[in-house]
C-alpha positions, 0 to 999 in steps of 0.5 A, a space after each residue: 487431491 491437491 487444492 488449486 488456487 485460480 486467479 480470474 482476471 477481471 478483463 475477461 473473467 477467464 481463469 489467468 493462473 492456476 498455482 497447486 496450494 502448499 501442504 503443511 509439509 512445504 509450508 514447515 519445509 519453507 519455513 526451516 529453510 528460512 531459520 537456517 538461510 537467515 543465520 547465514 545471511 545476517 552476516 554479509 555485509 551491507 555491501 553484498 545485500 545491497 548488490 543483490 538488491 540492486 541487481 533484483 531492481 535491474 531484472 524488474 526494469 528489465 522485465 518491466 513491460 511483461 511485468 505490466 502485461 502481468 498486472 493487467 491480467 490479474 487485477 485490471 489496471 490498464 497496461 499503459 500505466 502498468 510498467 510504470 509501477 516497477 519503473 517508477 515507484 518500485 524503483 524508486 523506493 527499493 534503491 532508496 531503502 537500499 542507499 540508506 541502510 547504512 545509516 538507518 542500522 548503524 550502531 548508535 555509539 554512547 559518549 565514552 565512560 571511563 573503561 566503558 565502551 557502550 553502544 546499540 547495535 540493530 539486529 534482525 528479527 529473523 524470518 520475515 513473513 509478508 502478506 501482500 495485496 493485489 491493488 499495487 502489488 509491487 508497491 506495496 510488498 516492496 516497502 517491506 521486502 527490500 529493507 527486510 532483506 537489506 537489515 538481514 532477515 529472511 523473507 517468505 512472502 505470501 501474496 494475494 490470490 488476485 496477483 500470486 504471480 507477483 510474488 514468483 517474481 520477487 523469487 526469480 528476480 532474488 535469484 537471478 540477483 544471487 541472493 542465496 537459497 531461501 533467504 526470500 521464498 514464497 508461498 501459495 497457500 489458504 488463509 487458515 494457512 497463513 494463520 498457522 504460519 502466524 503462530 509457529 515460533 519461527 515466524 519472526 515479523 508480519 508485514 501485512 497490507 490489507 483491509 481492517 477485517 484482514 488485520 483484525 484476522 492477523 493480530 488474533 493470529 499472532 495474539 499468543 505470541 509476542 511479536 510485531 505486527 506491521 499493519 497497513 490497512 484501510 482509509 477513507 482519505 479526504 482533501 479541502 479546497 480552500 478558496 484560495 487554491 489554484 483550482 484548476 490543478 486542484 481538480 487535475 490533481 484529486 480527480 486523478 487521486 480519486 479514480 487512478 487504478 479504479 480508486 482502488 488504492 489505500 490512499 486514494 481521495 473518497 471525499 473531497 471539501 471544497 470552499 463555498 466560494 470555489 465549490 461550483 467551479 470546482 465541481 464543474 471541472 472535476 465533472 468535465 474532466 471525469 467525463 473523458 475517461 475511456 473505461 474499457 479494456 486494460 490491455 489497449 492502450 488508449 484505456 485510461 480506467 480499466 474494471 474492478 478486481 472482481 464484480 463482487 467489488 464492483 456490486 459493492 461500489 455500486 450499492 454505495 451510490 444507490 444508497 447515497 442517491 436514495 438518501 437524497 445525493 445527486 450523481 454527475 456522471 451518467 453512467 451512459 457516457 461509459 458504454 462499458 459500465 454494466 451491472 454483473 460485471 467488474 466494469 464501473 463508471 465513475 462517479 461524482 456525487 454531490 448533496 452528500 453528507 456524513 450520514 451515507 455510507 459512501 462519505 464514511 465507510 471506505 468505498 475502494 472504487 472509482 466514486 468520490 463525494 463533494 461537500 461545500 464547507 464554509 471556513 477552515 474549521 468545519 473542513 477540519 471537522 469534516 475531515 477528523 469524522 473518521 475512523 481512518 487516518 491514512 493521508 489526507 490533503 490541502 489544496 492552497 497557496 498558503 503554505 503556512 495556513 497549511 501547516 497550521 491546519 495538518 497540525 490539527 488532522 489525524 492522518 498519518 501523512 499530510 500534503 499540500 498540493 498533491 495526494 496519493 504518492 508515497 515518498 519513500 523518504 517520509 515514514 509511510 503509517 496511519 492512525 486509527 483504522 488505517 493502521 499501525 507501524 511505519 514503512 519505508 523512511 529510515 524509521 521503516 528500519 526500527 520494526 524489522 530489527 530489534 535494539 541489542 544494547 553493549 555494555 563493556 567494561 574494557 578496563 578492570 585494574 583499580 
């Protein structure tokens, strides 16, 4: 009998889609198809790839809103912000990796030596396997998927059991594109599975997206085997207020940071230190506007926060909070104003706590929900102190008007990306990678590249007379 993979949305706890498990032999079959397109496929030209990029691009904007409508149902955002993750951002990246391969692959060309022509090529891995998660699941797969097929590998992608449709339309769009048979796959298949595939020498290259415990799971996977690993995983991403910030744009800007998509991105703000001296302005913003989320059903339009994935996450989130409270934090938001919130369910409040501190769980361990902590600090240093108190390191932000101070004090925070006014946005000309917990490697940027090729070095010796 086959093994079902069911998706329960997180709108209405029904089952949204059933897919059929791979066996071992579709597996093994996926994966020869991918060795065999690969070969062919490293020589077309960078024209040819980016054209078939581009038109994959143009079949998700053209399916943007049911693409949307996809989402929703799989993990929860609410629908008028959905289309947007293919309009905005996943365009956005996947023609700017496109536009710059070119000069991210070009041969690296040596000053010449008499009767020695030297240079560096970069050449693909090979086959490309993507392990994608469900929180954004279009942005983050694309920063692998597009510049691994742009510098000439194959791809299977292998995405989360929350948003599998996602990756049935990665194939469709490829493929309507006219990218030739098997150079970008996909698979449904158990984690065991997904281990296995790991450690069969046609694999090449795992770009994972996921949690700390995930990414434990991936390198034991891959530990007999010497190949790279892209590792984007957790955070605990926190931002300072200086007392010299615009406040008011401060607090429109991190209480979006904090609550979008239900705080459940990796990069999104789960603690904030602001300057004594604008600390109880600042709250009292952030609590006004807090109150005027409407949580309710993502799939009508006037919902701006939408459940959870799962009310396993939810339950998570919640005995955070009762345990902050219970060790002295006070919580802003009554839970009332949010008739939708109710325990059992995916559906959550959002949450301001203050009286917080290091010692609880919620200003240390990472949350993944829509609750953010405030502490007030007294100067620069305690805030940097604060902020390097954590075994992530993904992002973190300042919020001032002194763009010098605020280069000073990024040069002393272990983060893998710092702003100045502004958080949770990726740019996909920056290298995206994190430190400590958060991570290991880099996507997207010409650096996002260097990990999906391998350098093969010229050494010719065009002259032999003398």
């Amino acid at each position: 009998m086959a093994n079902i993979q069911r998706t329960i949305s997180p709108v209405d706890g029904s089952i949204y889609v059933e897919r059929e498990l791979a066996d071992q032999r579709q597996i093994d079959a996926a994966l020869q198809r991918a060795v065999e397109a690969q070969r062919d496929w490293k020589q077309t030209s960078l024209t040819e790839r980016a054209a078939i990029c581009e038109r994959m691009v143009q079949y998700m904007l053209d399916h943007a809103n049911d693409i949307g409508a996809e989402i929703s149902w799989q993990m929860g955002r609410p629908i008028r912000y959905t289309p947007a993750e293919i309009t905005r951002g996943f365009e956005e990246r996947a023609r700017y990796m496109a536009a710059i391969a070119p000069d991210a692959l070009r041969d690296i060309s040596l000053a010449p030596q008499d009767g020695l022509q030297r240079f560096i090529r970069r050449e693909p891995l090979g086959v490309v396997l993507v392990l994608a998660p469900w929180n954004y699941p279009y942005l983050t797969s694309v920063n692998s998927i597009v510049p691994a097929i742009m510098a000439g590998n194959s791809v299977i992608i292998k995405h989360s059991n929350q948003t599998p449709l996602v990756a049935e339309r990665y194939s469709e769009a490829f493929r309507e594109a006219g990218l030739p048979d098997a150079v970008c796959q996909h698979l449904h298949i158990t984690h065991d599975d997904v281990a296995g595939m790991i450690a069969d020498p046609r694999v090449d290259f795992v770009a994972f997206t996921g949690s700390v415990a995930g990414g434990h799971a991936v390198q034991q996977a891959a530990s007999q085997r010497f190949i790279g690993t892209g590792m984007e995983l957790g955070g605990k991403d926190p931002a300072y207020v200086r007392d010299d910030a615009d406040i008011a744009y401060a607090v429109a800007g991190l209480v979006d940071g904090a609550f979008f998509n239900s705080g459940q991105s990796c990069c999104g703000i789960e603690r904030i230190y602001v300057h004594q001296a604008v600390y109880d302005d600042f709250v009292e913003s952030a609590v006004e506007l807090t109150r005027q989320y409407i949580l309710g059903d993502p799939l009508q339009p006037e919902t701006t926060l939408g459940p959870m994935v799962r009310t396993s996450a939810a339950d998570f989130v919640r005995g955070q909070i009762a345990s902050a409270v219970a060790q002295g934090a006070t919580a802003l938001i009554d839970p009332a104003l949010f008739p939708m919130s109710k325990a059992g369910t995916p559906y959550l409040a959002p949450q301001i706590l203050v009286n917080v501190n290091h010692s609880m769980d919620v200003m240390i361990e990472e949350s993944f929900g829509p609750v953010v902590g405030i502490m007030p600090v007294k100067d620069d240093a305690e805030a940097i102190a604060l902020m390097n108190d954590s075994k992530y390191g993904l992002t973190a932000s300042i919020w001032t008007n002194d763009a010098e101070r605020a280069l000073q004090l990024g040069e002393q925070v272990n983060t893998g990306t710092w702003y100045m006014n502004r958080c949770d946005y990726l740019d996909p000309a920056l290298a995206w990678t994190g430190v400590k917990d958060s991570g290991r490697g880099c996507t997207l940027s010409a650096l996002g590249y260097e990990s999906l090729t391998r350098p093969k070095s010229f050494h010719l010796r065009t002259v032999t007379d003398g």
